[in-house]
N, C-alpha and C positions, 0 to 999 in steps of 0.2 A: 672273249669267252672265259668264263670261269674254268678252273680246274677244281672239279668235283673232289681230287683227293687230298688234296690241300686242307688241312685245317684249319678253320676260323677262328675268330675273336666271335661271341654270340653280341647277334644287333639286340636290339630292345624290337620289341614285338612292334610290328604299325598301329597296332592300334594300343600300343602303352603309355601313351600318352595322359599324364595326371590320372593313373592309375585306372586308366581303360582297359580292358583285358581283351586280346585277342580277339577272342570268340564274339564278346558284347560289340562287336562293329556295329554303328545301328543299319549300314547298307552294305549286303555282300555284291562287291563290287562285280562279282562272276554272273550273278542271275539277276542282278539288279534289284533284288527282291529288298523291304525292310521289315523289321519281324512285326506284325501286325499291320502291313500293307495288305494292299495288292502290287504286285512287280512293277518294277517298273518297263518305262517302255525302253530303255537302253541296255543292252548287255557291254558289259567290257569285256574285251577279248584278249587282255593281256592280267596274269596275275601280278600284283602290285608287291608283291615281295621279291618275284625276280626279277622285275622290271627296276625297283631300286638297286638292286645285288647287280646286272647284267646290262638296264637298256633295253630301248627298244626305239622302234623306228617306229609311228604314229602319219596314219592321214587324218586329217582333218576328223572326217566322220567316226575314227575309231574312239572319241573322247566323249568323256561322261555330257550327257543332256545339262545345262545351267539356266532352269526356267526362268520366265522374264516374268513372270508375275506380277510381282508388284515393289515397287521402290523403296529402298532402305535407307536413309538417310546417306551420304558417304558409299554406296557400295554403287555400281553400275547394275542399270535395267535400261528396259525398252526394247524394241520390239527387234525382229529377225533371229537366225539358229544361233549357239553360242554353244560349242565344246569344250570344255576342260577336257585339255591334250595331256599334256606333259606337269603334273601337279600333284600337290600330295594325298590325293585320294588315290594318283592311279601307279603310286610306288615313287615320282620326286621328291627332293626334299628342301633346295635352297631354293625353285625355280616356279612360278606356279604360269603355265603356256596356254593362252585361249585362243581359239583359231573362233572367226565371225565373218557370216555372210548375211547381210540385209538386202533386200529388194527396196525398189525404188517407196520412195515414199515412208520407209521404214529409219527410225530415230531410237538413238543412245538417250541418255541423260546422263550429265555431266558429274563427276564422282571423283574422289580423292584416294589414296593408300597413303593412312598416316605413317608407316611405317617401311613402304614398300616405294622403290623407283620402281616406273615401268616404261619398255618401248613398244611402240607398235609402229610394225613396218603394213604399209598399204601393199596390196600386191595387185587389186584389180576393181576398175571401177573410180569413180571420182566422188568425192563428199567434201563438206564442213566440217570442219573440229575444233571444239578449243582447248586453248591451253592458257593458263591461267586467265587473264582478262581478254584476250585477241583471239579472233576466230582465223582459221586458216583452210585454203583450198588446195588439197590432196589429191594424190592420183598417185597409180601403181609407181612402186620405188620410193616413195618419201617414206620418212622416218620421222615418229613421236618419239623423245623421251621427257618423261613427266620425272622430274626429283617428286622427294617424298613430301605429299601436304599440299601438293600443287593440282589444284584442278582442272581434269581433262574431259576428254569427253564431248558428247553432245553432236554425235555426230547424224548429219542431215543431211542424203543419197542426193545428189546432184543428177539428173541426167535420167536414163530409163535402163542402163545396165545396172548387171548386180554388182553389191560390193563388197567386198572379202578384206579382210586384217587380221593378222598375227599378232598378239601382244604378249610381252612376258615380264612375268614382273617378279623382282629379287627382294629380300625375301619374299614369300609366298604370302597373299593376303589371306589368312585364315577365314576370316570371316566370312567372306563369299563361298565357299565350301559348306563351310556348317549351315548356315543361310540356305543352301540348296539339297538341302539333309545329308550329307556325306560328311561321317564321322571317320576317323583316323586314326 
């Protein structure tokens, strides 16, 4: 816990980034609203400036919506839910955390972070994945780590249960954030 009487050092604002100013966020992470939308369909329920200052504990569903639309060259899509937990939309800063659940029949495509290692630990349900040229068969407990440039991905639901993975990746892939309109 912080101590409120404590004097700080002042942070740079989250959204000052290459001289973003606060206010101009283009998604207010509380209503999910962006200025000349319609809201979105997720609220965040944690403020992203105390959550970098303090922490926070996060399930799954508490993380921004990362629609699967449509494929970016390099970035991950495809089908099933995909939360940005722990990431710098929602107050982290070296870490960017997605938690994913696909139902059976439901596929990744395969994607790189030129800049970013990532793991993803399986935690329930069994699939395909690859990791650079080799496809691998997973189940709850196994562990990815992708270095950075190395293509992973591509995962394909084995079986008729759901399947759930945790992945986190240092630093944080920017681009997938902006990509899913969440400015910073």
């Amino acid at each position: 816990m912080v101590d409120r009487n404590v004097p700080r050092k002042p942070r740079p604002a989250l959204g000052g980034i290459r001289g973003v100013k606060e206010n101009s966020i283009k998604r207010n992470y509380l209503t999910g609203k962006r200025p000349g939308h319609s809201p979105g369909k997720l609220r965040f329920k944690f403020d992203p400036k105390v959550v970098a200052l303090e922490g926070a504990v996060f399930s799954p569903n508490d993380g921004l919506e990362y629609p699967e639309s449509t494929h970016h060259p390099g970035l991950p899509a495809g089908s099933g839910k995909r939360r940005m937990v722990a990431c710098p939309p929602t107050g982290a800063r070296m870490v960017g955390c997605h938690a994913s659940v696909l139902q059976p029949g439901e596929k990744t495509v395969v994607h790189s972070h030129p800049l970013a290692e990532e793991v993803v630990v399986f935690v329930r349900g069994r699939a395909k994945v690859t990791l650079g040229e080799k496809r691998y068969e997973v189940g709850p407990g196994w562990v990815l780590y992708a270095p950075p440039g190395v293509p992973h991905g591509g995962l394909e639901i084995l079986g008729d249960e759901e399947f759930e993975c945790v992945g986190v990746q240092s630093p944080p892939d920017t681009r997938m954030y902006r990509l899913a309109g969440y400015d910073f």
